[in-house]
Backbone as JSON Lines, residues from 0, in Angstrom:
{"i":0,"aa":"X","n":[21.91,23.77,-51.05],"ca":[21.03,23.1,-50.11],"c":[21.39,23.56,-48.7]}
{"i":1,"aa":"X","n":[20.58,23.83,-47.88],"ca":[20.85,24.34,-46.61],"c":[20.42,23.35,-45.55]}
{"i":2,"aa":"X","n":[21.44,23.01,-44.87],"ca":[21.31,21.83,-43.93],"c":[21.36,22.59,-42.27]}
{"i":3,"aa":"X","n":[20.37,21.92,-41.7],"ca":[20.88,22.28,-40.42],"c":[21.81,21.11,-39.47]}
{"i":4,"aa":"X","n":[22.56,21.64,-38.64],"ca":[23.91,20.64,-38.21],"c":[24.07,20.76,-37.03]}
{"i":5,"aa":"X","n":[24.1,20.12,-36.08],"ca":[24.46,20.47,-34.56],"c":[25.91,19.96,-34.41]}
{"i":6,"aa":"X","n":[26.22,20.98,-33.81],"ca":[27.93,20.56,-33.49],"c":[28.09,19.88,-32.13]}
{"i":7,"aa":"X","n":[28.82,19.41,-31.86],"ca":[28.69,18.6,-30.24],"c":[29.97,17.77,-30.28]}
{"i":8,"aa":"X","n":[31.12,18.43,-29.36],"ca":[32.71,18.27,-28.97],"c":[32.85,16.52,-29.0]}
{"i":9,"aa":"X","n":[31.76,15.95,-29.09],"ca":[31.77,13.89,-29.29],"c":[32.08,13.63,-27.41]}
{"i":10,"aa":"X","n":[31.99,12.76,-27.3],"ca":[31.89,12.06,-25.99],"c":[32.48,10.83,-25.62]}
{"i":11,"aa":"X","n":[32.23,10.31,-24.43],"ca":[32.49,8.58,-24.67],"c":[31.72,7.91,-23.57]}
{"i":12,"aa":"X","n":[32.41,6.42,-24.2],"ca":[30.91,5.79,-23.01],"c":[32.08,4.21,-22.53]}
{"i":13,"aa":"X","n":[31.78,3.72,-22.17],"ca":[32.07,2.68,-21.09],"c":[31.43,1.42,-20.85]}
{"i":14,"aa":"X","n":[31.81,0.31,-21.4],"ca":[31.21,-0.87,-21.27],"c":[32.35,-1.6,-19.68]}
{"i":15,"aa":"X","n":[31.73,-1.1,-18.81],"ca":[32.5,-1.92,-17.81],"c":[32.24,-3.09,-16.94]}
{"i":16,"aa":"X","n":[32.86,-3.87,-16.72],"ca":[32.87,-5.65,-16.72],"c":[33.46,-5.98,-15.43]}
{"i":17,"aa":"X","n":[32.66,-6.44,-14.7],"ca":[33.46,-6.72,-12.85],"c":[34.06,-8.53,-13.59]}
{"i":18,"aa":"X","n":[34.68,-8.71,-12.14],"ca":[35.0,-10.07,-12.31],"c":[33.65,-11.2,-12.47]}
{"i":19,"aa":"X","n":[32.47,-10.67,-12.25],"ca":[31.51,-11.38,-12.4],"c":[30.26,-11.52,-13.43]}
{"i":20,"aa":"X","n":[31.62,-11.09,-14.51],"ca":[31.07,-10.68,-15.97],"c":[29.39,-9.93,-15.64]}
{"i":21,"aa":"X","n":[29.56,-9.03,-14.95],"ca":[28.39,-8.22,-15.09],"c":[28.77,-6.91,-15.04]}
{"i":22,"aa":"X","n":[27.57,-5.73,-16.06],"ca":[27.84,-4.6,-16.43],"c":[27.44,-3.6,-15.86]}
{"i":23,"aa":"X","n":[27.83,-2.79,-15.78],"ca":[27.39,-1.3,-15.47],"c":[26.36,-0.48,-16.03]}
{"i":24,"aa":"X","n":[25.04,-0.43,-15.85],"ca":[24.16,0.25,-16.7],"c":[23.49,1.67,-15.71]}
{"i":25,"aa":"X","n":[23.22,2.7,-16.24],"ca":[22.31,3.41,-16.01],"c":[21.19,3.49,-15.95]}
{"i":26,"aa":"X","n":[20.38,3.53,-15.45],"ca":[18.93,3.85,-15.89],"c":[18.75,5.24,-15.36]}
{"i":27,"aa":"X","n":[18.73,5.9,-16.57],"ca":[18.83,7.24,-16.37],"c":[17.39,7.93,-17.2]}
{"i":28,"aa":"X","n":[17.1,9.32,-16.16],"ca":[16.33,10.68,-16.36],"c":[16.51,10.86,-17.73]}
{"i":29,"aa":"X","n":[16.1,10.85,-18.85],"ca":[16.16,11.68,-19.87],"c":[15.41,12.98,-20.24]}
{"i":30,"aa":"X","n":[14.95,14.38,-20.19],"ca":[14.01,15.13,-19.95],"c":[13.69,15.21,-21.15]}
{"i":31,"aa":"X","n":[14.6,15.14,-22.81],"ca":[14.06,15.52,-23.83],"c":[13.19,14.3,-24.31]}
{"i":32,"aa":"X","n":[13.5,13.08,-23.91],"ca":[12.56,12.11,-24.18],"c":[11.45,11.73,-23.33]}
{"i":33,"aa":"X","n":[11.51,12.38,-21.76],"ca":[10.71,12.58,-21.02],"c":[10.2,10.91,-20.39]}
{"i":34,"aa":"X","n":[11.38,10.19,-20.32],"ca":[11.66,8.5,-19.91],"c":[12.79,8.26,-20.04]}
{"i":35,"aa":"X","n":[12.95,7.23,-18.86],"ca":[14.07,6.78,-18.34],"c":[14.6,5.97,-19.1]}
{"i":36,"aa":"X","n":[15.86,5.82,-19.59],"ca":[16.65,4.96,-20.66],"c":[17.73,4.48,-19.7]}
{"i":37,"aa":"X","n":[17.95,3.02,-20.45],"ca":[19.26,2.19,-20.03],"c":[20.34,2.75,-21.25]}
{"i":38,"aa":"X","n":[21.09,2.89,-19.68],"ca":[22.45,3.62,-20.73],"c":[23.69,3.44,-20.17]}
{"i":39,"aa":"X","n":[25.0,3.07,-20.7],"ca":[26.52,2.77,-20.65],"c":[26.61,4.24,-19.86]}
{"i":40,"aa":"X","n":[27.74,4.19,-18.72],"ca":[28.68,5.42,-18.01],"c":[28.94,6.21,-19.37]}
{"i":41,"aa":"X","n":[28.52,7.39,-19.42],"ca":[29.18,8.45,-20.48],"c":[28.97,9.43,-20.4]}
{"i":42,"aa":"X","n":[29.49,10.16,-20.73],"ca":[29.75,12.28,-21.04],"c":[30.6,12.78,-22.07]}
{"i":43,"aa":"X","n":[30.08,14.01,-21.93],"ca":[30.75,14.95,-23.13],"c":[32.38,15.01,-22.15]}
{"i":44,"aa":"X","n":[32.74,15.08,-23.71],"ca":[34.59,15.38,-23.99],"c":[34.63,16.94,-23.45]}
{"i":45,"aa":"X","n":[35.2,17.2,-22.81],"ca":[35.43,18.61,-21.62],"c":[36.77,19.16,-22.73]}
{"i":46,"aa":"X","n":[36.73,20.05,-23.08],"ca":[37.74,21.35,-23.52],"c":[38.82,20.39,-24.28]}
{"i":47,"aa":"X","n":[38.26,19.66,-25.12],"ca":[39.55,18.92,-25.9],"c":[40.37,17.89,-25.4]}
{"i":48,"aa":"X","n":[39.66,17.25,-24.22],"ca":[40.76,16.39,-23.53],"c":[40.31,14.93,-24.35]}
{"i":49,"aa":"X","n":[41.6,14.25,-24.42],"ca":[41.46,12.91,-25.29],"c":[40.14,12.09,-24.72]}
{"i":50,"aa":"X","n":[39.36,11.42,-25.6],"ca":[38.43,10.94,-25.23],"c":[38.8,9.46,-24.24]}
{"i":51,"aa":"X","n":[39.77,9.21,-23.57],"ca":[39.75,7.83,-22.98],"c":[40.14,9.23,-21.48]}
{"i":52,"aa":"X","n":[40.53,9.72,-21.56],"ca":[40.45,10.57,-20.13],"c":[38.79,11.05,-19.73]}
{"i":53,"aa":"X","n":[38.23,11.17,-20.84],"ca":[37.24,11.26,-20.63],"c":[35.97,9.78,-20.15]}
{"i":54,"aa":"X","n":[36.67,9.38,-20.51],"ca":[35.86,7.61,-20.93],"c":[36.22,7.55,-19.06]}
{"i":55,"aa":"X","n":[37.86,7.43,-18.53],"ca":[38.06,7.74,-17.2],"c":[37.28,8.56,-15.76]}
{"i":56,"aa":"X","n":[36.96,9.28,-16.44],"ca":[36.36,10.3,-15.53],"c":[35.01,10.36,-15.67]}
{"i":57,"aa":"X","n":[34.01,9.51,-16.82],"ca":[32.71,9.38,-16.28],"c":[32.62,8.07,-15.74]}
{"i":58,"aa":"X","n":[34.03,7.22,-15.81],"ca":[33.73,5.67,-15.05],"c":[33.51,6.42,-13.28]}
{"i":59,"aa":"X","n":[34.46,6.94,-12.96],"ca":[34.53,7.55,-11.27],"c":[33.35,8.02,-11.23]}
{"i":60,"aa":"X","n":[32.51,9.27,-12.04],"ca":[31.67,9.74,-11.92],"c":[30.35,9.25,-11.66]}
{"i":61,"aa":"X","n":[30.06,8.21,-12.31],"ca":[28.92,7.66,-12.82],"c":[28.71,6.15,-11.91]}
{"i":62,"aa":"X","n":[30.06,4.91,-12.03],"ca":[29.97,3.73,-11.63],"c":[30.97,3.9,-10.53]}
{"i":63,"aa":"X","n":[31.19,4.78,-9.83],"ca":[31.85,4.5,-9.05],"c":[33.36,3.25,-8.64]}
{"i":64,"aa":"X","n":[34.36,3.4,-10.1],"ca":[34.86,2.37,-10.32],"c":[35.64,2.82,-11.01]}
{"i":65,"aa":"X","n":[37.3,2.83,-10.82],"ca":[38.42,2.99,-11.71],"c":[38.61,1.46,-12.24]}
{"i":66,"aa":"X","n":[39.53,1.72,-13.54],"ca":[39.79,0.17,-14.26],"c":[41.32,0.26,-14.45]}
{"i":67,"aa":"X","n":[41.81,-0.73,-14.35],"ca":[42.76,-1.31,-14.63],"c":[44.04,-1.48,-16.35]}
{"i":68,"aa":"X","n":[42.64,-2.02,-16.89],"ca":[42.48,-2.72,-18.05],"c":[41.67,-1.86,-19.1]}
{"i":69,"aa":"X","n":[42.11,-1.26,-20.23],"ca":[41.01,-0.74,-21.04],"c":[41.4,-1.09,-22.36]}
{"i":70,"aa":"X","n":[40.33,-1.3,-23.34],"ca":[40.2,-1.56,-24.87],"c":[39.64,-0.99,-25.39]}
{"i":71,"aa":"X","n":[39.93,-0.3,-26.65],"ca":[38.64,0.83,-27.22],"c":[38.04,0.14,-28.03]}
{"i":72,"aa":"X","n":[36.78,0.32,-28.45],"ca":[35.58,-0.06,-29.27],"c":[35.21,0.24,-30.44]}
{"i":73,"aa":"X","n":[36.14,1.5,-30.64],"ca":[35.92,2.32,-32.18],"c":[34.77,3.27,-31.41]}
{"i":74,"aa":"X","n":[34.01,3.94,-32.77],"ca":[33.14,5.12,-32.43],"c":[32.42,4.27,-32.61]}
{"i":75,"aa":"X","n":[31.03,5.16,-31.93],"ca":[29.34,5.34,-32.36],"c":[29.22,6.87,-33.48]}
{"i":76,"aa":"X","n":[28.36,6.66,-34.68],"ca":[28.17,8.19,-34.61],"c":[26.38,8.62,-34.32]}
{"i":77,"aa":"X","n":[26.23,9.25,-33.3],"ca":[24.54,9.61,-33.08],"c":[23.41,9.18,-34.36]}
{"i":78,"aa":"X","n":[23.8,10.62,-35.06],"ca":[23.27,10.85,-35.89],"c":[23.48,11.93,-36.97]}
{"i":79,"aa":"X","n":[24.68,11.1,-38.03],"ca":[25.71,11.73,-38.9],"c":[24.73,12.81,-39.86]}
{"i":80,"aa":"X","n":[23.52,12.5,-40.16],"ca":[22.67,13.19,-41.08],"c":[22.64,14.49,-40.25]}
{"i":81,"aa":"X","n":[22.67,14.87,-38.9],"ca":[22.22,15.8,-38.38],"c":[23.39,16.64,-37.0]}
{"i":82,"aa":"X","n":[23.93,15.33,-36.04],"ca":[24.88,15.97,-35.54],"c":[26.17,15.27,-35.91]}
{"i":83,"aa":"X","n":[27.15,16.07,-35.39],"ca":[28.76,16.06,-35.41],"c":[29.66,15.3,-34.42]}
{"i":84,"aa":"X","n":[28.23,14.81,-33.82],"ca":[28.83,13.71,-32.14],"c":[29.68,13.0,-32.78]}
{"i":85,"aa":"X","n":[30.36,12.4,-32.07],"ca":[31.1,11.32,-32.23],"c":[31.34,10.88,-30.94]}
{"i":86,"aa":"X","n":[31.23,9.11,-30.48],"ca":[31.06,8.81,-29.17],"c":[32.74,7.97,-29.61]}
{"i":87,"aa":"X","n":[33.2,8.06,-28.67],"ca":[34.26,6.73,-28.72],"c":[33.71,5.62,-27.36]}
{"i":88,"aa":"X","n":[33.87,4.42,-28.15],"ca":[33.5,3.44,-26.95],"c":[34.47,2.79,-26.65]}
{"i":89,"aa":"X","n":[34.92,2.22,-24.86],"ca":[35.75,1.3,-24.24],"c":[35.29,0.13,-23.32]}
{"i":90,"aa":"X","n":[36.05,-0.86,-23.72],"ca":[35.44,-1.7,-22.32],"c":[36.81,-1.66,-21.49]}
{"i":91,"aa":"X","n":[36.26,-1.45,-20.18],"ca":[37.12,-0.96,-19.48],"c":[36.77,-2.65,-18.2]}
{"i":92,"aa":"X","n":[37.91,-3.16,-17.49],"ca":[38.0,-4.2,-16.92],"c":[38.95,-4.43,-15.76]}
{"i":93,"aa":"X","n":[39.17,-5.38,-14.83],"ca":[39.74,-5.06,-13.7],"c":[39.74,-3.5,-12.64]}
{"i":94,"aa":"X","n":[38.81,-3.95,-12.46],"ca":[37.89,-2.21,-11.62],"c":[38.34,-2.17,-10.01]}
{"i":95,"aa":"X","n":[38.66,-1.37,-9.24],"ca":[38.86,-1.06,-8.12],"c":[37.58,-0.03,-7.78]}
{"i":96,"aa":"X","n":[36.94,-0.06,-6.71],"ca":[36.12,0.91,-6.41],"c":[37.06,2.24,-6.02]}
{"i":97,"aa":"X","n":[35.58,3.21,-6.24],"ca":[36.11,4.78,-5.76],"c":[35.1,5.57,-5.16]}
{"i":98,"aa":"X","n":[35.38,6.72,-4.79],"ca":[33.86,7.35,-4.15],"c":[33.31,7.65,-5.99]}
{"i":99,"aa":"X","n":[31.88,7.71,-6.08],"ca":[31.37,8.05,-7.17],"c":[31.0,9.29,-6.76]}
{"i":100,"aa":"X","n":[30.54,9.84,-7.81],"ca":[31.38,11.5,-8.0],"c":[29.94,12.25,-8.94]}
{"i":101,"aa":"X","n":[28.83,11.82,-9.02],"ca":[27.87,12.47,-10.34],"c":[27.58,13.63,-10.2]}
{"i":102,"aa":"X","n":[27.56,14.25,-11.38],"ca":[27.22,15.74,-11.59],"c":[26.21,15.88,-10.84]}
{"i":103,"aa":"X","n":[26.08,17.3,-10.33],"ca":[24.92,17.35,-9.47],"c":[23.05,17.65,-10.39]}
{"i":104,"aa":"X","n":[23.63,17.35,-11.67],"ca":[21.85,18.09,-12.74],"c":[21.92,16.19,-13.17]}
{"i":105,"aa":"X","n":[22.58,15.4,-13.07],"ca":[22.51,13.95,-13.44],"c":[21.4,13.31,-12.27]}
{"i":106,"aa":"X","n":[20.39,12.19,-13.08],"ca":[19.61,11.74,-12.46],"c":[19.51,10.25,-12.64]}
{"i":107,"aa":"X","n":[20.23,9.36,-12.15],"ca":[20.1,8.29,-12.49],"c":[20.66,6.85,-11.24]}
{"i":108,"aa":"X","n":[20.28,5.46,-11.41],"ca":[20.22,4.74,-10.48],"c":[21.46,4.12,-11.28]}
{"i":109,"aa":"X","n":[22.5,3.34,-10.46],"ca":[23.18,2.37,-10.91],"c":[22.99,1.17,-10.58]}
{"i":110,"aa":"X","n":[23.29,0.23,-11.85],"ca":[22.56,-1.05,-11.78],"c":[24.2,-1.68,-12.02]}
{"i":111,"aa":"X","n":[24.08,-2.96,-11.71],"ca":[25.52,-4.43,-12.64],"c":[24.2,-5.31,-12.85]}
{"i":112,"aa":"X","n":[24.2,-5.53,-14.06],"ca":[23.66,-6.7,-14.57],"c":[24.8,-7.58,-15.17]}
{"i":113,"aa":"X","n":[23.9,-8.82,-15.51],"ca":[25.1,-9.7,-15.91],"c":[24.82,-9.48,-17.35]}
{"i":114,"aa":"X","n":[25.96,-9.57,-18.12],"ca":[26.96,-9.02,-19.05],"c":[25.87,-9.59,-20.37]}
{"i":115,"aa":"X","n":[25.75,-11.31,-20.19],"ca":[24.69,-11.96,-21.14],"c":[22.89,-11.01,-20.89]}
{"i":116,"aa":"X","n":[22.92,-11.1,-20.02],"ca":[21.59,-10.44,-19.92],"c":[21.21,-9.0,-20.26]}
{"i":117,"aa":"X","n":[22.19,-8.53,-20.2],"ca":[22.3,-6.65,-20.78],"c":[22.28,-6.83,-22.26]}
{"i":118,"aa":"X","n":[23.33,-7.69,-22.78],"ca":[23.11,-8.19,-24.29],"c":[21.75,-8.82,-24.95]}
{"i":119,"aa":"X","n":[21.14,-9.27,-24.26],"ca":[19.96,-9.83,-24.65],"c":[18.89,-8.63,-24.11]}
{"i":120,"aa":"X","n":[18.98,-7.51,-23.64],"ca":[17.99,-6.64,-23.48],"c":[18.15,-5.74,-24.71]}
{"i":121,"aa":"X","n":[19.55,-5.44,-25.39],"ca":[19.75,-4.66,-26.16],"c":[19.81,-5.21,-27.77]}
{"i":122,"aa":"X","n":[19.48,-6.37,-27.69],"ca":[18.41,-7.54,-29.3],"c":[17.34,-7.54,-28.73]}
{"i":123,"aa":"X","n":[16.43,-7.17,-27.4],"ca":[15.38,-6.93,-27.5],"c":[14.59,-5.56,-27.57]}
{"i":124,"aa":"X","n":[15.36,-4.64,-27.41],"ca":[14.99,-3.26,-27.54],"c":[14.53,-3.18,-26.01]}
{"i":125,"aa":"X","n":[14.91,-3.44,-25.09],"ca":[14.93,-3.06,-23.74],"c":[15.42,-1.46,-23.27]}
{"i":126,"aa":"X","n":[17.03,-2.07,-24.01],"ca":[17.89,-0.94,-23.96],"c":[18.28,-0.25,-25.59]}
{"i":127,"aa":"X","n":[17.36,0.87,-25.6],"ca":[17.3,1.51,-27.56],"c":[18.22,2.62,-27.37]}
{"i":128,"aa":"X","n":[19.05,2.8,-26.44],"ca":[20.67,4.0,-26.6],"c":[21.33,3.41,-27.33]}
{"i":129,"aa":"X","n":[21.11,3.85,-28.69],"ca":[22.52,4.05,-29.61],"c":[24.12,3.04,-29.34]}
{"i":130,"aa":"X","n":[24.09,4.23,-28.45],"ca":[25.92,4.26,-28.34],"c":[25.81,2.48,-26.89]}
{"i":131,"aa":"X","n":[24.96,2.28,-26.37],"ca":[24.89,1.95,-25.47],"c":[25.09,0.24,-25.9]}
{"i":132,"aa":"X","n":[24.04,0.58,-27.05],"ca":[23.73,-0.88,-28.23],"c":[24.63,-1.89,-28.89]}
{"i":133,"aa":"X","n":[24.93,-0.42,-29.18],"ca":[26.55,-0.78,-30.01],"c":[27.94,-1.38,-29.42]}
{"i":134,"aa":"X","n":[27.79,-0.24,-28.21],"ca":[28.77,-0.74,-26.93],"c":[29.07,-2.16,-26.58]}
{"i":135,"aa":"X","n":[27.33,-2.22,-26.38],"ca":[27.74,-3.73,-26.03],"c":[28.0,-4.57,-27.17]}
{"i":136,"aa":"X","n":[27.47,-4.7,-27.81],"ca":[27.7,-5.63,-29.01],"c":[29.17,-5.55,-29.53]}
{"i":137,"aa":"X","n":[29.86,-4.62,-29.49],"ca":[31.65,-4.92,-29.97],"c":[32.06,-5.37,-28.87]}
{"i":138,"aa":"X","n":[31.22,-5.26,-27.29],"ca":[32.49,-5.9,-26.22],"c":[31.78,-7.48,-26.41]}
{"i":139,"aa":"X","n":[31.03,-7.88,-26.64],"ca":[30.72,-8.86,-26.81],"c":[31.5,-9.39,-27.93]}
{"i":140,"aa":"X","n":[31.96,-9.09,-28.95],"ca":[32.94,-9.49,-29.87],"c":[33.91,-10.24,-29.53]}
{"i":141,"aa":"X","n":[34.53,-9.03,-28.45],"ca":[35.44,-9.01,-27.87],"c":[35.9,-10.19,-26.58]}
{"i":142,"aa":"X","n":[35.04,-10.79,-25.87],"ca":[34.69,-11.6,-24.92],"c":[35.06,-12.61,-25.39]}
């Protein structure tokens, strides 16, 4: 049987939580879906570096916000039938601001919503990212 497979180094994403139990979301450019999606701080894993350095460096990038405090989430996997992603998720907590840092081909607004209300967009299909879905729902476990 001949399968086709996309390979892709896995990534991570970021459920991050101010003191005012509200989250960090994207509403980000997507071009292959050609609409803007709500989505958790995340990027691809750069040349093998552990995925919580990575989880690190799209919090600066993206939310403008180092953390303190981090817990991992376990994985997301995309879409095991087809790619090789693998997301690791963290909620990351006690945040200090930083200059934010986004790639310059990244297109997106940063939002903090509150923490209950991001959860209730993502049981309503507000927010349909995967990794984003999931994200929240284990830090909500977690809470």
């Amino acid at each position: 049987m001949l399968m086709d497979v996309v390979h892709h180094p896995g990534g991570a994403a970021v459920v991050t939580l101010d003191e005012q139990q509200r989250v960090c979301l994207l509403r980000q450019y997507r071009g292959v879906m050609d609409e803007w999606l709500w989505e958790l701080p995340a990027g691809k894993i750069d040349h093998q570096e552990p995925p919580l350095d990575t989880a690190r460096r799209e919090l600066q990038e993206e939310a403008g916000v180092t953390a303190r405090q981090w817990l991992e989430l376990g994985l997301s996997l995309s879409s095991p039938g087809v790619f090789s992603e693998k997301v690791w998720l963290y909620l990351a907590q006690e945040l200090q601001p930083c200059a934010q840092q986004p790639e310059e081909y990244e297109i997106f607004e940063r939002h903090w919503i509150e923490f209950e209300e991001a959860l209730g967009w993502a049981k309503s299909g507000k927010i349909n990212d995967a990794k984003t879905v999931v994200g929240l729902f284990r830090a909500a476990s977690c809470l």
